[in-house]
N, C-alpha and C positions, 0 to 999 in steps of 0.2 A: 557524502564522500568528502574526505578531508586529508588529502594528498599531502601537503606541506604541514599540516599540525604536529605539535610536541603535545606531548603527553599534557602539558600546562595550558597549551589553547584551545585543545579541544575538550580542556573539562571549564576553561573560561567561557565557550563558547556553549555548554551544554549548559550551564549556570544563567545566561546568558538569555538564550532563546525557550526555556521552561521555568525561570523564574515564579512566574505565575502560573502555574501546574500546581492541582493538589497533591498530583501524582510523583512529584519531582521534589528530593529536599538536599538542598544543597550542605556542605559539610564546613564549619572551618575554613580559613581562606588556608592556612597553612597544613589540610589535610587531605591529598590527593586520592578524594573519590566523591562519590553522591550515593544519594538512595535514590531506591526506585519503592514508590509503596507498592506494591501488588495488592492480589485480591486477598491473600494469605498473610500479607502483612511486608514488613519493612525489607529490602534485601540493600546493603553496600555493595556499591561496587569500588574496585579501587580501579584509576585512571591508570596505571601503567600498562603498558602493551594491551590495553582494549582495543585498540585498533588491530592490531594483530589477532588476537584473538578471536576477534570476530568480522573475521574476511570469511569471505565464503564462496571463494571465486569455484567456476568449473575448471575441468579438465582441459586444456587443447584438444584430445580428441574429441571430447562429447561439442567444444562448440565448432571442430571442422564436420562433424555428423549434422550437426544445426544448419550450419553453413551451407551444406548439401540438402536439405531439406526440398521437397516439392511445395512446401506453402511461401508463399512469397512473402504472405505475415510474417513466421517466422523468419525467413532470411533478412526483411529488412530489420527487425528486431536485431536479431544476431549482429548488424550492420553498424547499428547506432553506438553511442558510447557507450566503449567497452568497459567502463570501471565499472558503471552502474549497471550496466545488461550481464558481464558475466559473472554476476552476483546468482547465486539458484533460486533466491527469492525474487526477485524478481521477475526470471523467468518463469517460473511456478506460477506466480501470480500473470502474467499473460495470459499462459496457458490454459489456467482454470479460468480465466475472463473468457477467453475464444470458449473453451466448451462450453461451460451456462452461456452464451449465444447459442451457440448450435443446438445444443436440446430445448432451449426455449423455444427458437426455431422447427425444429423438428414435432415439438409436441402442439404447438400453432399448428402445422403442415395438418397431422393427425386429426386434431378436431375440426380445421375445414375441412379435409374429404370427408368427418363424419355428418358432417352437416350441425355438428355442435354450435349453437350459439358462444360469440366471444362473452365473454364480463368482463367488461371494461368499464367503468366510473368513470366517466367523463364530465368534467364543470366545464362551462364557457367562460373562454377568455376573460371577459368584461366581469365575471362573477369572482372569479382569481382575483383582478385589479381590485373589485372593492372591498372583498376578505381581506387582501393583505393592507389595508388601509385599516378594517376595524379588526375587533377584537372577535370575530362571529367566528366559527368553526362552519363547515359546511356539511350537513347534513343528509349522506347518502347511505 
């Protein structure tokens, strides 16, 4: 989020911090935009009103629904800064983080009443410490 930027700082400041990105190619100093390579190939963007363009704030209703919420996750979510919380991506991304908790949870719960063995891969500490000193992969 970049509250006080012109359209010139935030395409200085994208040139900037992706420089070194293969995925990032910067344009002309005197031509307001950048590419982005995708997987399909090159797209421009041009710097004017991209900020605008892609806000993506919610509704006031949906974050006073939020706000009312019974999970307490969510309300303090809801709680934190709002530029960057009432963005839907972000929220999304919460979101879906709490559920894969809970069904990894849930499906854990499952296999212990079934009396299912866990699979877990487990290295010891000190085994870690010396792999990550040489070059060995560890072998399970």
């Amino acid at each position: 989020s970049f509250p006080h930027a012109t359209n010139q700082t935030l395409l200085a400041k994208f040139k900037q911090q992706h420089e070194g990105s293969r995925f990032f190619v910067g344009t002309p100093v005197m031509e307001p935009a950048f590419i982005i390579q995708h997987f399909a190939g090159r797209v421009k963007y041009q710097i004017k009103d991209f900020r605008e363009k892609n806000t993506d704030y919610m509704r006031p209703d949906i974050v006073a629904l939020l706000r009312s919420s019974d999970s307490a996750f969510i309300r303090e979510l809801i709680g934190m800064d709002p530029v960057s919380v009432f963005r839907w991506s972000t929220l999304r991304a919460a979101i879906r983080a709490v559920a894969a908790f809970k069904k990894a949870g849930q499906q854990w719960a499952r296999r212990a009443a079934a009396g299912m063995p866990r699979r877990v891969s487990r290295v010891p500490l000190g085994e870690l410490q010396r792999l990550s000193t040489s070059s060995e992969k560890p072998l399970r």
